[in-house]
C-alpha positions in Angstrom: 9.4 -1.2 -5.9 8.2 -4.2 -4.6 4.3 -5.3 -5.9 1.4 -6.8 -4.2 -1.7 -8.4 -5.6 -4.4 -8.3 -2.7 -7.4 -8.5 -4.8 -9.7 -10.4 -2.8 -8.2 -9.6 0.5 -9.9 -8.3 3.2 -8.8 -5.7 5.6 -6.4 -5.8 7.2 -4.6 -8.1 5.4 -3.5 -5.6 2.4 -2.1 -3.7 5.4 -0.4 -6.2 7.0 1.3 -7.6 4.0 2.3 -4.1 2.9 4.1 -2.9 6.4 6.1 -6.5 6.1 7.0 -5.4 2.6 8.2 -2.3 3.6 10.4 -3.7 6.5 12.5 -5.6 3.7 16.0 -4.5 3.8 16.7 -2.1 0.7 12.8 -1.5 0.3 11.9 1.8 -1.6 8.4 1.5 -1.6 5.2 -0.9 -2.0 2.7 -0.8 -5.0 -0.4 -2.5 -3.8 -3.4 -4.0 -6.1 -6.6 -4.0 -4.3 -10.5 -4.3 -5.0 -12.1 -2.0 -3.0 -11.5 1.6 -1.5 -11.6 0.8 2.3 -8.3 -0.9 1.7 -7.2 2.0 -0.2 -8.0 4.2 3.4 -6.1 1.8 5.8 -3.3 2.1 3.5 -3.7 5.4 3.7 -3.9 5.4 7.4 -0.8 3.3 7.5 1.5 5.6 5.3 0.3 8.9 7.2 1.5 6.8 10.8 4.4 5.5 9.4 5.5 8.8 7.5 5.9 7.1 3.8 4.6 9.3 0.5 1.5 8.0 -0.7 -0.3 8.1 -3.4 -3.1 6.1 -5.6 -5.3 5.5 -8.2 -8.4 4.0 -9.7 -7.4 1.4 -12.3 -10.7 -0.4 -12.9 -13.9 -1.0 -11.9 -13.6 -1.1 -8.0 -9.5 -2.0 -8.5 -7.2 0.5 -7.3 -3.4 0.8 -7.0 -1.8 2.3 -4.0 1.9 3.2 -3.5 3.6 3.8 -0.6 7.0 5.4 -0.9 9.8 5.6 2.4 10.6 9.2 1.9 14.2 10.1 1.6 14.6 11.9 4.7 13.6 8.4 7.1 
């Protein structure tokens, strides 16, 4: 599972980093750390388009975690 520390980054940055992760040979998934929820919905938006699992959660104040998963049928 590759990690990504985007606190601080603005949309769509978090996205665009996160879809270049993914593209890495062998990648499983993406774990994302971002401060604030909009990011959290584009990553959303980006998994749902995509087809990847996703899934987050809240692990501060206005910090949040997001995976992405490449499901095992892609």
């Amino acid at each position: 599972m590759i990690q990504l520390d985007m606190r601080g980054q603005s949309c769509p940055i978090p996205v665009v980093k996160a879809k270049k992760a993914l593209k890495q040979p062998g990648a499983a998934g993406v774990s994302v750390l971002v401060d604030n929820k909009i990011a959290v919905e584009n990553l959303q938006k980006m998994a749902d388009g995509l087809g990847y699992d996703f899934s987050f959660k809240e692990t501060g104040d206005s910090e949040y975690t997001a995976v992405l998963v490449v499901r095992k049928d892609q």
